[in-house]
C-alpha positions as CSV (number, residue, x, y, z in Angstrom):
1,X,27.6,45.3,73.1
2,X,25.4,43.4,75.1
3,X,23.6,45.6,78.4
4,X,25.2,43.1,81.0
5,X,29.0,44.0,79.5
6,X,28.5,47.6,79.1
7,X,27.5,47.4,83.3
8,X,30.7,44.9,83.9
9,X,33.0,47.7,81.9
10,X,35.4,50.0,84.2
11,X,34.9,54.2,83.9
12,X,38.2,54.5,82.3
13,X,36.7,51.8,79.8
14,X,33.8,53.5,79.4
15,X,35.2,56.6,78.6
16,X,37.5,55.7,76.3
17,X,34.2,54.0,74.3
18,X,32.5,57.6,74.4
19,X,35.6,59.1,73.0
20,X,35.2,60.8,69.7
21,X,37.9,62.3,67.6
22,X,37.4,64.0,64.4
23,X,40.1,65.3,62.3
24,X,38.2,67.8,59.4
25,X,40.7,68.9,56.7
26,X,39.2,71.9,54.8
27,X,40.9,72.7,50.7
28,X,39.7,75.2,48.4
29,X,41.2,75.2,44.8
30,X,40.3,78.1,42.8
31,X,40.0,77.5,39.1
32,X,39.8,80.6,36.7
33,X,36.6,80.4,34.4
34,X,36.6,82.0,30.9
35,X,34.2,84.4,30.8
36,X,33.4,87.2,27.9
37,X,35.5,90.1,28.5
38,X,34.3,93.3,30.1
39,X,31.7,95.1,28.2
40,X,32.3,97.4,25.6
41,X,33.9,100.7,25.6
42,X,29.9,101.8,24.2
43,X,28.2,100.3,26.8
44,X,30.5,101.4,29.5
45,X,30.1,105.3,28.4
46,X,26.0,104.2,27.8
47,X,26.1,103.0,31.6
48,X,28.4,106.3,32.6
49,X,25.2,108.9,31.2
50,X,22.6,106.6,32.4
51,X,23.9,106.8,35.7
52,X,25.2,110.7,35.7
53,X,21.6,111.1,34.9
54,X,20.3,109.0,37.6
55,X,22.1,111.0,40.5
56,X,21.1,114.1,38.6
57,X,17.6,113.6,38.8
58,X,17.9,112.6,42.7
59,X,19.9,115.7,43.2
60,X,17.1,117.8,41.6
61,X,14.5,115.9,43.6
62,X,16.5,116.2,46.7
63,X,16.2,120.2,46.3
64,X,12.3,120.2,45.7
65,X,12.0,118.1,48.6
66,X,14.0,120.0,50.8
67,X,12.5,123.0,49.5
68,X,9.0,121.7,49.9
69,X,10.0,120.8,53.2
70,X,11.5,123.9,54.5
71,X,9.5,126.6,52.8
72,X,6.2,126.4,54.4
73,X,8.3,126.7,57.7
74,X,10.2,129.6,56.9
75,X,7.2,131.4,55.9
76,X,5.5,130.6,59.2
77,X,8.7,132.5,60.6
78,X,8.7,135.3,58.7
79,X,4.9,135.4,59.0
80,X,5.6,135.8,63.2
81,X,8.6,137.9,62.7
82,X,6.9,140.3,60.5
83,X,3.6,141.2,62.8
């Protein structure tokens, strides 16, 4: 469309050039892939101790560290209280 005729058109004209519609239609289709079976019954226990001994150790370091922590504080305490 030429400058000249887009000056000569009406608003209503206009507008209904500028006009956009879009129509979006969205589909998800879920297809079931074959995967190998959960792991072993060995594994899984292997996997169980590994991890029992994970939180075991954090629970142990947790202890020192709160013990490191409060310890030298307590003493302190004690230290003031005492005299």
């Amino acid at each position: 469309m030429l400058l000249r005729e887009f000056e000569q058109l009406s608003s209503a004209e206009i507008a209904d050039l500028l006009q956009l519609t879009v129509n979006l239609q969205l589909t998800e289709e879920y297809k079931a892939s074959l995967t190998s079976p959960a792991a072993s019954v060995s594994t899984r226990i292997h996997n169980a101790f590994v991890a029992g001994y994970r939180n075991a150790s954090e629970t142990m370091l947790g202890f020192v560290l709160f013990f490191a922590e409060s310890v030298p504080t307590l003493l302190i305490w004690l230290n003031l209280y005492g005299s």
